[in-house]
C-alpha positions in Angstrom: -30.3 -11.2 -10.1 -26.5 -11.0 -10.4 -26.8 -9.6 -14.3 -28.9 -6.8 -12.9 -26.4 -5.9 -10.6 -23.6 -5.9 -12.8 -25.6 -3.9 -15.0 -26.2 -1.3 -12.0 -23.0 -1.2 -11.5 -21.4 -0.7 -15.1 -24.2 2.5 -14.9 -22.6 3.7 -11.8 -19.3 3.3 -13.5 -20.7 5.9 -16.4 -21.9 8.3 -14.7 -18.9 8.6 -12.3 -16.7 8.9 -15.1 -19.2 11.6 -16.5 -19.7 13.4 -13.5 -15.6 13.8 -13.0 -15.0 14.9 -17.0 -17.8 17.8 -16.5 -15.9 18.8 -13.1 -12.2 18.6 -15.0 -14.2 21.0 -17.8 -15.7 23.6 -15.2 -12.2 23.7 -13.6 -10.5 24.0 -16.3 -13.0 27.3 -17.8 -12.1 28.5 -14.1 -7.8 28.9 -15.6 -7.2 26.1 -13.2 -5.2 22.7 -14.5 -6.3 19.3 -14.1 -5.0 16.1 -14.8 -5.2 12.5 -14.3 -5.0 8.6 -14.5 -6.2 5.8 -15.7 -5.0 2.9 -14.9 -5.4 -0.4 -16.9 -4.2 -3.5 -15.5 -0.6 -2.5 -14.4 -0.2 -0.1 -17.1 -0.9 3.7 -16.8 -2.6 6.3 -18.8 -1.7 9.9 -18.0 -3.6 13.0 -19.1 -3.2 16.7 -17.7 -3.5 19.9 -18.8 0.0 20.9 -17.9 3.4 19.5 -17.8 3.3 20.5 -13.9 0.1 19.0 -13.2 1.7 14.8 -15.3 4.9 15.8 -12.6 2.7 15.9 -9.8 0.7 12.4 -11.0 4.0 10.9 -11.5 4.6 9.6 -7.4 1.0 8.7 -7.4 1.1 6.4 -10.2 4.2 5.0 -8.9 2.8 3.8 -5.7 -0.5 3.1 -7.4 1.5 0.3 -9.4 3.9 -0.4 -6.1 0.4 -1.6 -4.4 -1.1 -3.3 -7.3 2.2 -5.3 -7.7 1.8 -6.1 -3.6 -1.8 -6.8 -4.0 -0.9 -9.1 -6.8 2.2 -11.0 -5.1 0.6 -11.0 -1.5 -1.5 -14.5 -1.9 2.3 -16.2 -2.7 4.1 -14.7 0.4 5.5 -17.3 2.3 5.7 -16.3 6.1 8.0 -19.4 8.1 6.3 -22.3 6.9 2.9 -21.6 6.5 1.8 -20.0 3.0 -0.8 -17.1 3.4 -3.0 -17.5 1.4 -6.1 -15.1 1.1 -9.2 -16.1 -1.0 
């Protein structure tokens, strides 16, 4: 049961990924500029059409990594003497 869902959801993966490509190629036969980001792990992969369109990513991947970092750290915060801990 669990395999079929993973599968299901590695397809839904796909075809998101497809469906926002085509719409970044119809925008972009519309003289519009696109752009975007892929983030792996903490690391991030930029792409635009425009050197405009990476300056306006830039603040998004930077809090994009900000809240990974705190997503990351949060389980270790230590608030008085109790340690959160979220499982």
């Amino acid at each position: 049961m669990s395999v079929d869902l993973v599968v299901i959801g590695m397809i839904l993966i796909l075809v998101g990924i497809m469906f926002i490509i085509i719409s970044i190629l119809m925008y972009i036969g519309m003289g519009g500029e696109a752009g975007g980001v892929v983030l792996i792990g903490p690391i991030p992969i930029v792409f635009g059409t425009s050197r405009r369109m990476i300056k306006i990513l830039l603040p998004i991947i930077l809090i994009a990594i900000l809240i990974y970092i705190l997503l990351i750290i949060m389980p270790y915060i230590q608030i008085g003497r109790e340690l959160i801990y979220v499982s």
